[in-house]
VOPA-505582 format. One record per residue: residue number from 0; residue in one letter; x, y, z of N, C-alpha, C, O, CB in turn. Coordinates in Angstrom, 1 decimal, decimal comma. Glycine has a CB too. Layout:
<recs>
+-----+-----+--------+--------+--------+--------+--------+--------+--------+--------+--------+--------+--------+--------+--------+--------+--------+
!   n ! res !   n.px !   n.py !   n.pz !  ca.px !  ca.py !  ca.pz !   c.px !   c.py !   c.pz !   o.px !   o.py !   o.pz !  cb.px !  cb.py !  cb.pz !
+-----+-----+--------+--------+--------+--------+--------+--------+--------+--------+--------+--------+--------+--------+--------+--------+--------+
! NUM !   A !      X !      Y !      Z !      X !      Y !      Z !      X !      Y !      Z !      X !      Y !      Z !      X !      Y !      Z !
...
+-----+-----+--------+--------+--------+--------+--------+--------+--------+--------+--------+--------+--------+--------+--------+--------+--------+
</recs>
This chain:
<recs>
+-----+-----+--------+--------+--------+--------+--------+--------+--------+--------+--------+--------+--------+--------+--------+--------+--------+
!   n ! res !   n.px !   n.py !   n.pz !  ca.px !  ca.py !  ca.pz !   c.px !   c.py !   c.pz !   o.px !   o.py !   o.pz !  cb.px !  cb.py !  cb.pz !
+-----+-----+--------+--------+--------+--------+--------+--------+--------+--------+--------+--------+--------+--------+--------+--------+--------+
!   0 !   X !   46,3 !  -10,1 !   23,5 !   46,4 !   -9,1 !   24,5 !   45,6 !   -9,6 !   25,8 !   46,0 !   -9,2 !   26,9 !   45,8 !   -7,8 !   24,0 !
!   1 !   X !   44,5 !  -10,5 !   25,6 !   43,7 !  -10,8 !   26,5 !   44,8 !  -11,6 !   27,5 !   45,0 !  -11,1 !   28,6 !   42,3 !  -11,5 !   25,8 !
!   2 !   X !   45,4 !  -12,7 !   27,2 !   46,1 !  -13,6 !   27,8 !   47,2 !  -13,0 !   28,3 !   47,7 !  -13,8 !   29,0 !   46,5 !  -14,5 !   27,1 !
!   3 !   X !   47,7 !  -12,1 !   28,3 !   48,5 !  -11,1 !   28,3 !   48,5 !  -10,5 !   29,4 !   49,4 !  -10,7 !   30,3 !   48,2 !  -10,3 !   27,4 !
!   4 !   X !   47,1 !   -9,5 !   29,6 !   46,3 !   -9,1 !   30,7 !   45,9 !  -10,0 !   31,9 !   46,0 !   -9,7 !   33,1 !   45,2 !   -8,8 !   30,1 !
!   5 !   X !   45,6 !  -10,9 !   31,5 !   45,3 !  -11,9 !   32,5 !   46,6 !  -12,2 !   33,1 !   46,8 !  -11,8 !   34,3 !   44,5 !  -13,2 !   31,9 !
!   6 !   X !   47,9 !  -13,0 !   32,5 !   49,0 !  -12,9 !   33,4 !   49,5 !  -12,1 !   34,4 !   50,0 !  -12,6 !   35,4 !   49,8 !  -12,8 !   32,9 !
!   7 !   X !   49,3 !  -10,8 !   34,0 !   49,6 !   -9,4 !   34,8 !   48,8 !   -9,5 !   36,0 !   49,2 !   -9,3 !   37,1 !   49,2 !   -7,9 !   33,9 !
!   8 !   X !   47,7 !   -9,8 !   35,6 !   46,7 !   -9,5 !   36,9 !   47,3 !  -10,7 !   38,0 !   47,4 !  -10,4 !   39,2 !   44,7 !   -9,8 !   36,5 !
!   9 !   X !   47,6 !  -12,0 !   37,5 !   47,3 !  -12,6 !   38,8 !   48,8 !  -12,9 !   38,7 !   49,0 !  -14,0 !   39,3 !   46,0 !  -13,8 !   39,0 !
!  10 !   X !   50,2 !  -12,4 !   38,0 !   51,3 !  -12,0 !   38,8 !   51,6 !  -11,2 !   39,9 !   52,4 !  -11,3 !   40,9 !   51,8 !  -11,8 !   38,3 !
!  11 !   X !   50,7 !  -10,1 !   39,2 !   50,8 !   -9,1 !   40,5 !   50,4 !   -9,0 !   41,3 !   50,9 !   -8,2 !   42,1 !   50,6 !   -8,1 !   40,5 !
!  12 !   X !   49,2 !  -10,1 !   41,7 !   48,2 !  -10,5 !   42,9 !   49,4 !  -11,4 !   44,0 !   49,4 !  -11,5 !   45,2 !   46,7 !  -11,8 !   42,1 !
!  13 !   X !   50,3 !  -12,0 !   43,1 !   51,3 !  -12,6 !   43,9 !   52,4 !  -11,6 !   44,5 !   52,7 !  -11,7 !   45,7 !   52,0 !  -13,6 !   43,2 !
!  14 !   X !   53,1 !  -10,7 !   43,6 !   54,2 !  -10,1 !   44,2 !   53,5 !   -9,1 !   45,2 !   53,6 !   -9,2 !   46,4 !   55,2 !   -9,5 !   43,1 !
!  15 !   X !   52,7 !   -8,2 !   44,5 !   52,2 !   -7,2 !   45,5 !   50,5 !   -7,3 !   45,7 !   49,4 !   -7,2 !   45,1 !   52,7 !   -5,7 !   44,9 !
!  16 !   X !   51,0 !   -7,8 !   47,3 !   49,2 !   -8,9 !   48,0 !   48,6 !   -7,4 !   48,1 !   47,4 !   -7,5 !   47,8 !   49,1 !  -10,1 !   50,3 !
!  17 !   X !   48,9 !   -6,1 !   48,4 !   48,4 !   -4,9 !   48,5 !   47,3 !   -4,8 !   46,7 !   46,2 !   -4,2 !   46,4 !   50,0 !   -3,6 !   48,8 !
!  18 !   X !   47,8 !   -5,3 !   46,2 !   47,3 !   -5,4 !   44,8 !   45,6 !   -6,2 !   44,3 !   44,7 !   -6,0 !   43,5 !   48,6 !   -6,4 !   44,2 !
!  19 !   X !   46,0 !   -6,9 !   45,4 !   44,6 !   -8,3 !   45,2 !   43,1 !   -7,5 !   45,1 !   42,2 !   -7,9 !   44,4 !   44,4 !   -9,7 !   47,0 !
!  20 !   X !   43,0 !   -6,6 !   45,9 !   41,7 !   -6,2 !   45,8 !   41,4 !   -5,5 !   44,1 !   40,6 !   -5,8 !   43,2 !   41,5 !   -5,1 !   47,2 !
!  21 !   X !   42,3 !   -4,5 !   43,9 !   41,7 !   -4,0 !   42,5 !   42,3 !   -4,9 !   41,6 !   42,1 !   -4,7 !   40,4 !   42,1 !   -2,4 !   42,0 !
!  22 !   X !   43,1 !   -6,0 !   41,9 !   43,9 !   -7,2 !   40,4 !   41,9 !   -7,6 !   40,1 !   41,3 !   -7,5 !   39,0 !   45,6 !   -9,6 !   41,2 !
!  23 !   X !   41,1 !   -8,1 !   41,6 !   40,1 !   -8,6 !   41,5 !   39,2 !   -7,4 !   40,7 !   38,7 !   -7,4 !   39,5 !   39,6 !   -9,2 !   42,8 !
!  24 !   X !   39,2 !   -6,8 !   41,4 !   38,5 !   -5,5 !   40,8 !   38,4 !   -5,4 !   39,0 !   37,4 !   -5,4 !   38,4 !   39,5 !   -4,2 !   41,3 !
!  25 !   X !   39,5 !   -5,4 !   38,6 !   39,8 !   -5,2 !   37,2 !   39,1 !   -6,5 !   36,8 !   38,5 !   -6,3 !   35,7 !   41,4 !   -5,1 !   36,9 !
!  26 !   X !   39,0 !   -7,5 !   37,1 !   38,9 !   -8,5 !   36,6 !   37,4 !   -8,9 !   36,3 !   37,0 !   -9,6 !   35,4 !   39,6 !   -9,3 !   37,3 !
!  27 !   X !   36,8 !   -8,3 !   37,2 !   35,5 !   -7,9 !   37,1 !   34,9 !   -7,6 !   35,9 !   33,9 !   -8,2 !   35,3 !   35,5 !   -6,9 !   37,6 !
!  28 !   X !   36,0 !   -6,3 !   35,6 !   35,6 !   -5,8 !   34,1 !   36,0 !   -6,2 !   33,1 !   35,6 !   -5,8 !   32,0 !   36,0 !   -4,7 !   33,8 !
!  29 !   X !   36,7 !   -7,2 !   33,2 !   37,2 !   -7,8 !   31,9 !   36,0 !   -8,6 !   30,6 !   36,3 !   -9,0 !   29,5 !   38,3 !   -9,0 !   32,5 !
!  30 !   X !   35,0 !   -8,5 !   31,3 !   33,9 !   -9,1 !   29,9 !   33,0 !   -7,7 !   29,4 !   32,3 !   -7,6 !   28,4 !   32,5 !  -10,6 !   30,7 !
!  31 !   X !   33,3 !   -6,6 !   30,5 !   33,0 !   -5,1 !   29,6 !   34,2 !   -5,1 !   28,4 !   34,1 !   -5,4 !   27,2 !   33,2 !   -3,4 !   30,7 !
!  32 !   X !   35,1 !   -4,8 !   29,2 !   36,4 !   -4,5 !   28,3 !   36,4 !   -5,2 !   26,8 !   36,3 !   -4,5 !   25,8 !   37,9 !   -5,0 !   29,2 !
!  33 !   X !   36,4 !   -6,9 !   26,9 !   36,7 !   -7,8 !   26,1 !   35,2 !   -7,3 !   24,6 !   35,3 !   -7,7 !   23,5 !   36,8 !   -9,6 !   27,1 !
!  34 !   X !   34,2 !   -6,6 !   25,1 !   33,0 !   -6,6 !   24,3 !   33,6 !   -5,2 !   23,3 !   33,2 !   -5,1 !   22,1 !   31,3 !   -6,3 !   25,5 !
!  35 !   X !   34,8 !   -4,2 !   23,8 !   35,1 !   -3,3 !   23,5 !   36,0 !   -3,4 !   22,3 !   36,7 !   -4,4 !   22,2 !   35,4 !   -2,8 !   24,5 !
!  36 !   X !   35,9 !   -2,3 !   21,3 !   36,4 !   -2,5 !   20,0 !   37,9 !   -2,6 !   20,3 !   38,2 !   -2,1 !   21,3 !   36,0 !   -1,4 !   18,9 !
!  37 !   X !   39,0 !   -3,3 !   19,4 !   39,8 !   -3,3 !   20,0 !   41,2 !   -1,9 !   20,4 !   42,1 !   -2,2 !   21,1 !   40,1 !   -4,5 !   19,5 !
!  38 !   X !   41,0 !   -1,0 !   19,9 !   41,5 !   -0,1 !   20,2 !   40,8 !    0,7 !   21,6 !   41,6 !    1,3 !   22,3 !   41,4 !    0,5 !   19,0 !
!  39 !   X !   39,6 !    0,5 !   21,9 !   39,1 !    1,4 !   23,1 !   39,5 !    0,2 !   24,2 !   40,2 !    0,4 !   25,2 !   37,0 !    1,9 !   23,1 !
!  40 !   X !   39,2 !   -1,0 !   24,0 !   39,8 !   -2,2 !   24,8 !   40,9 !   -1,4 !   25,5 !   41,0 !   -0,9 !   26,6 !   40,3 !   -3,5 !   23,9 !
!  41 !   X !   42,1 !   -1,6 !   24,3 !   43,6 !   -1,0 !   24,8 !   43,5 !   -0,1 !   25,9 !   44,1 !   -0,2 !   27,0 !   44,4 !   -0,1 !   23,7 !
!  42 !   X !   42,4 !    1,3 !   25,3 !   42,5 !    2,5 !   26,1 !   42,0 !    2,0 !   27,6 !   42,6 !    2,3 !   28,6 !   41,7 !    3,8 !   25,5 !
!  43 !   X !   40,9 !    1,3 !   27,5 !   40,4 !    0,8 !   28,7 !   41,0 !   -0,3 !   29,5 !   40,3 !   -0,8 !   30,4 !   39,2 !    0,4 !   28,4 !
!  44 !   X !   41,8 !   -0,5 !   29,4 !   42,7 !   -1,5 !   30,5 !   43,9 !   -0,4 !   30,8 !   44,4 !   -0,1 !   31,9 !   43,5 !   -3,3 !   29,5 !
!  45 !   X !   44,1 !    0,0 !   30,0 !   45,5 !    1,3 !   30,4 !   44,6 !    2,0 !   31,0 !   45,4 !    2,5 !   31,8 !   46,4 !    2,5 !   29,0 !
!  46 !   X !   43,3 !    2,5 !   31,5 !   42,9 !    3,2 !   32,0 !   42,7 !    2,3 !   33,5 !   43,0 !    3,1 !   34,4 !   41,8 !    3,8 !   31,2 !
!  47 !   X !   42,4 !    1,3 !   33,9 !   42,1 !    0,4 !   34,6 !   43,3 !    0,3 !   35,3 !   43,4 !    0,7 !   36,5 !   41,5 !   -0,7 !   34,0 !
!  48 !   X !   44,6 !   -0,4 !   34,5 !   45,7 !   -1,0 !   35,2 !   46,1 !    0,3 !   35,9 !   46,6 !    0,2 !   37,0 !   46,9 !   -1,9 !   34,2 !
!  49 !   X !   45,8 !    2,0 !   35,5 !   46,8 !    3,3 !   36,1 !   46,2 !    3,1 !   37,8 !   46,9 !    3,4 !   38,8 !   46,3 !    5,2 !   35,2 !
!  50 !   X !   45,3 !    2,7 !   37,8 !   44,6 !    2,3 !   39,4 !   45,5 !    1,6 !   40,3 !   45,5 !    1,8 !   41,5 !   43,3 !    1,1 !   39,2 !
!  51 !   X !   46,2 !    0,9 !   39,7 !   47,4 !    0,2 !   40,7 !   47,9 !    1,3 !   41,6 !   48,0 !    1,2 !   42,8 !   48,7 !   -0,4 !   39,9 !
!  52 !   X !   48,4 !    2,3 !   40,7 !   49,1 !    3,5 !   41,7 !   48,4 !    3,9 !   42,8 !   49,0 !    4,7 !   43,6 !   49,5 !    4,9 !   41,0 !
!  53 !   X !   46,9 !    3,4 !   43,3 !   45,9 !    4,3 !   44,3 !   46,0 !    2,4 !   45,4 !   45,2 !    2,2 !   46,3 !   43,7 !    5,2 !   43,4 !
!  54 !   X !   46,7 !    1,8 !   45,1 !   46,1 !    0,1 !   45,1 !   45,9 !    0,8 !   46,9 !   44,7 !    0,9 !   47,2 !   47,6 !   -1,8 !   44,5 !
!  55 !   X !   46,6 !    1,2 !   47,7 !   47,0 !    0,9 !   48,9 !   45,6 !    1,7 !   49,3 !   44,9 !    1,0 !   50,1 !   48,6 !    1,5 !   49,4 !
!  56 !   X !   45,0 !    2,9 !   49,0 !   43,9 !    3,6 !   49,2 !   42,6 !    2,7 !   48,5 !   41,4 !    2,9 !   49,0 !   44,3 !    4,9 !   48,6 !
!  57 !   X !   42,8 !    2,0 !   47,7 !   41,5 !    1,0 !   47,2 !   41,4 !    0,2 !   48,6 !   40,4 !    0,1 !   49,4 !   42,0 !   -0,2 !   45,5 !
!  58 !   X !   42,7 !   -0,5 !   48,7 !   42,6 !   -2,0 !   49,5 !   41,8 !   -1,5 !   51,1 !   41,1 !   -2,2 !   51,7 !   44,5 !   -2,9 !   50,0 !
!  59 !   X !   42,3 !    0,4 !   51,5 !   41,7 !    0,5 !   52,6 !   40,1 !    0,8 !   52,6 !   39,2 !    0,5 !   53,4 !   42,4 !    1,3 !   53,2 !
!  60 !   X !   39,9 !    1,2 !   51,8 !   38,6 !    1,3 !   51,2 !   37,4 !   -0,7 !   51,4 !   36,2 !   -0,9 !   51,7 !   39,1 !    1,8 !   49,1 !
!  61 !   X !   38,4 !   -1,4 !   51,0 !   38,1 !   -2,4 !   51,7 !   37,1 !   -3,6 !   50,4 !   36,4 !   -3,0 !   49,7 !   37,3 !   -1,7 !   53,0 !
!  62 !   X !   37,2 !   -4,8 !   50,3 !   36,5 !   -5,5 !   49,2 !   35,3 !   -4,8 !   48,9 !   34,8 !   -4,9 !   47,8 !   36,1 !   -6,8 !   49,4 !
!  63 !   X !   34,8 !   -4,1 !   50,0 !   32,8 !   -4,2 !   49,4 !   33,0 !   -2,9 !   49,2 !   31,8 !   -2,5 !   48,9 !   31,2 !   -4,7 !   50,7 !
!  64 !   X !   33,8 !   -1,7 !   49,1 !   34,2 !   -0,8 !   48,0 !   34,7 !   -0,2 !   46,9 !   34,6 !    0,9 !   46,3 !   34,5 !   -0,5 !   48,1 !
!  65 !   X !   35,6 !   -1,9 !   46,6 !   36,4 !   -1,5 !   45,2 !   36,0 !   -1,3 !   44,2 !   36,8 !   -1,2 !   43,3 !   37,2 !   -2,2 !   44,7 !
!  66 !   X !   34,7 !   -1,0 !   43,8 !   34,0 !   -0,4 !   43,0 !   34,0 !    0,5 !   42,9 !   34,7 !    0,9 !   41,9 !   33,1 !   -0,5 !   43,0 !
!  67 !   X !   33,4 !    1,4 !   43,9 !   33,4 !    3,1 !   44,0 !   34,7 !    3,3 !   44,0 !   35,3 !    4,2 !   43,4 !   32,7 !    4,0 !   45,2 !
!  68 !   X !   35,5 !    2,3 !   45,0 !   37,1 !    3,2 !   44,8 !   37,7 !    3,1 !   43,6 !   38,5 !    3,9 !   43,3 !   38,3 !    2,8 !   45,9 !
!  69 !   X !   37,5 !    1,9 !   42,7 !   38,1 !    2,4 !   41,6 !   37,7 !    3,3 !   40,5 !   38,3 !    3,7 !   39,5 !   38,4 !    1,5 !   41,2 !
!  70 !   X !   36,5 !    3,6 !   40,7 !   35,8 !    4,6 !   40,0 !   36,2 !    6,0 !   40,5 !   36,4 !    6,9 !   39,8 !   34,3 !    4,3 !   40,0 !
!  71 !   X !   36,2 !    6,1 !   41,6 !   36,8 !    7,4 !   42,4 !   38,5 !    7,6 !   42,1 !   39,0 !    8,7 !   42,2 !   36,6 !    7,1 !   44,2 !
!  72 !   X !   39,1 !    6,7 !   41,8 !   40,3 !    6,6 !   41,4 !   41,0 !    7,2 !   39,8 !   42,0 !    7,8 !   39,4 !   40,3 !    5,2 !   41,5 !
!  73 !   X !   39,6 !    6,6 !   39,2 !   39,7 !    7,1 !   37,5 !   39,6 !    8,3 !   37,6 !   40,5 !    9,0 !   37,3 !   38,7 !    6,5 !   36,3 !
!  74 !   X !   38,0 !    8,9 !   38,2 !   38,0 !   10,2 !   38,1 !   38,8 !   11,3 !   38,9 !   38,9 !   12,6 !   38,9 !   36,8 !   10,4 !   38,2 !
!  75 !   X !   39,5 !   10,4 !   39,6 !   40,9 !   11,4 !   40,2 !   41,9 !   12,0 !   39,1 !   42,1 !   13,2 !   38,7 !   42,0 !   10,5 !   41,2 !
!  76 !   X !   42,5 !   10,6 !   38,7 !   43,3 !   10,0 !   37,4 !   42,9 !   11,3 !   36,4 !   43,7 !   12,0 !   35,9 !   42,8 !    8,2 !   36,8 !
!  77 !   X !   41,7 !   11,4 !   36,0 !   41,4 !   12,1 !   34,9 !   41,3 !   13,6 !   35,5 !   41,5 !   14,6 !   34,8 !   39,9 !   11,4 !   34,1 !
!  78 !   X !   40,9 !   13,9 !   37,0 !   40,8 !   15,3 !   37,0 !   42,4 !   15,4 !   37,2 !   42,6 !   16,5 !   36,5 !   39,8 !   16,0 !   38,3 !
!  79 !   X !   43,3 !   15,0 !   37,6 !   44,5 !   15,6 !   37,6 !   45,1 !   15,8 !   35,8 !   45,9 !   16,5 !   35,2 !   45,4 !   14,5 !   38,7 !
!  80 !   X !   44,7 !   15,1 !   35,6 !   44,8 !   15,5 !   33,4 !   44,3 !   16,5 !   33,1 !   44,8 !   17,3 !   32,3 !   43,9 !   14,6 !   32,0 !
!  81 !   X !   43,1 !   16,8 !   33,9 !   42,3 !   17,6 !   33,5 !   43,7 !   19,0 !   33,6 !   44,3 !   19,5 !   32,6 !   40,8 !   17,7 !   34,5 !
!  82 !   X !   43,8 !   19,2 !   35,0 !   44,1 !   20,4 !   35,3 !   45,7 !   20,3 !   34,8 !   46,0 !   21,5 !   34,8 !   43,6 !   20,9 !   36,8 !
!  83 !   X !   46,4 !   19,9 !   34,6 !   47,9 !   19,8 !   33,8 !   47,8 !   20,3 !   32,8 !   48,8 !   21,0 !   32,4 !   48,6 !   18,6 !   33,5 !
!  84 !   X !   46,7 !   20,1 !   31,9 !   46,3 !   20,4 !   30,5 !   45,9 !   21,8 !   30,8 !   46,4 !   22,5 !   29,9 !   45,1 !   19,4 !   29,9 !
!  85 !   X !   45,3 !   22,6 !   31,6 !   45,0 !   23,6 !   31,9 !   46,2 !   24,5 !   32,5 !   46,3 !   25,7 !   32,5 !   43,8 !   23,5 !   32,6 !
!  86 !   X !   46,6 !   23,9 !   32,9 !   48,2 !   24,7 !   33,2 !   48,7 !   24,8 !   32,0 !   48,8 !   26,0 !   31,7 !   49,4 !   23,9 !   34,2 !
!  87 !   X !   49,1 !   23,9 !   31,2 !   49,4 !   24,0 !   29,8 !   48,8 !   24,9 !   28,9 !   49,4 !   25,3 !   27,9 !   49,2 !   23,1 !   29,4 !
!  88 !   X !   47,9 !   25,1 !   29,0 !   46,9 !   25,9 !   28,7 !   47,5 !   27,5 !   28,6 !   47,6 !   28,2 !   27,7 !   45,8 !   25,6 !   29,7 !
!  89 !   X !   47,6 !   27,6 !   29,6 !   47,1 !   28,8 !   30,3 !   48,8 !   29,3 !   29,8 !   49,0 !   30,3 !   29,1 !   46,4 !   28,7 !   32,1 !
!  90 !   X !   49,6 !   28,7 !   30,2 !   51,3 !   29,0 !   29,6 !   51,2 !   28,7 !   28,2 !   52,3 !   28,9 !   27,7 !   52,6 !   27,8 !   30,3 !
!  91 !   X !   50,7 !   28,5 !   27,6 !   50,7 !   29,0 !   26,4 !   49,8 !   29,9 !   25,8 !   49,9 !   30,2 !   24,6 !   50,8 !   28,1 !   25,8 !
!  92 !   X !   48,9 !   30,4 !   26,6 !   48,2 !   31,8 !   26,2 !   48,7 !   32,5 !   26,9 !   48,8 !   33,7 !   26,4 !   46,8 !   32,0 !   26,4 !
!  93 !   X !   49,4 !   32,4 !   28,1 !   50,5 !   34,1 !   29,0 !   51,5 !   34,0 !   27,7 !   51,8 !   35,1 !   27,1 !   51,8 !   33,8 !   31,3 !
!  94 !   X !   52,3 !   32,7 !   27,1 !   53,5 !   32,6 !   26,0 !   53,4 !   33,5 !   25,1 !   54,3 !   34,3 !   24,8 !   53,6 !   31,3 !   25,3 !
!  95 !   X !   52,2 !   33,4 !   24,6 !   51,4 !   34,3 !   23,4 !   50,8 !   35,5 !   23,6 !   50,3 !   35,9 !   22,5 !   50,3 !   33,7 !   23,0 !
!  96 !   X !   50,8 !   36,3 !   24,5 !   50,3 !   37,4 !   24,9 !   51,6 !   37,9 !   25,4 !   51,6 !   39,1 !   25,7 !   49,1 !   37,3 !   25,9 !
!  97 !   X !   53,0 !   37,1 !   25,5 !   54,3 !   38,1 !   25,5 !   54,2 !   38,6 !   27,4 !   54,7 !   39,6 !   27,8 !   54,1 !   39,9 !   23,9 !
!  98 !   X !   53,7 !   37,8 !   28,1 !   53,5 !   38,3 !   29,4 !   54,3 !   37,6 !   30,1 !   54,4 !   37,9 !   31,3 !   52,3 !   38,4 !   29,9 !
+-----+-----+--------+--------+--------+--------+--------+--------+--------+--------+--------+--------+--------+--------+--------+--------+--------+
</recs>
């Protein structure tokens, strides 16, 4: 998987240059990640690579940000779960209450 990962990163550094700042970014993390059991590993690169979708808002953010922006990115990533789940939520307690 490791070799794997690594292809991805610095293919995508070629097709999409908007990409280079968090491909580097990620790459960063890759000796956290690699220390990680290999199941949280998985979750933790799937959590990392979903960052691509913000790449254009990282890159303006600028190299000596991609830190916080990708950390600002995850916890976006995760508050928008948050609240889908809570919509879900909530339609299935109005479901259940017949309202």
């Amino acid at each position: 998987m490791k070799e794997e990962l690594s292809s991805s990163f610095s293919s995508s550094s070629n097709l999409f240059p908007f990409d280079d700042i968090i491909t580097k970014e990620i790459e960063t993390w890759k000796s956290y990640g690699d220390c990680l059991r290999k199941q949280d590993r998985e979750l933790f690169y799937e959590m990392l690579n979903s960052c691509y979708k913000y790449s254009s808002a990282i890159n303006l953010k600028g190299k000596e940000n991609s830190t916080t922006s990708t950390l600002m990115t995850i916890l976006l990533e995760h508050h928008k779960n948050l609240l889908h789940l809570k919509k879900i939520e909530n339609d299935i307690l109005i479901k259940d209450r017949g309202e």
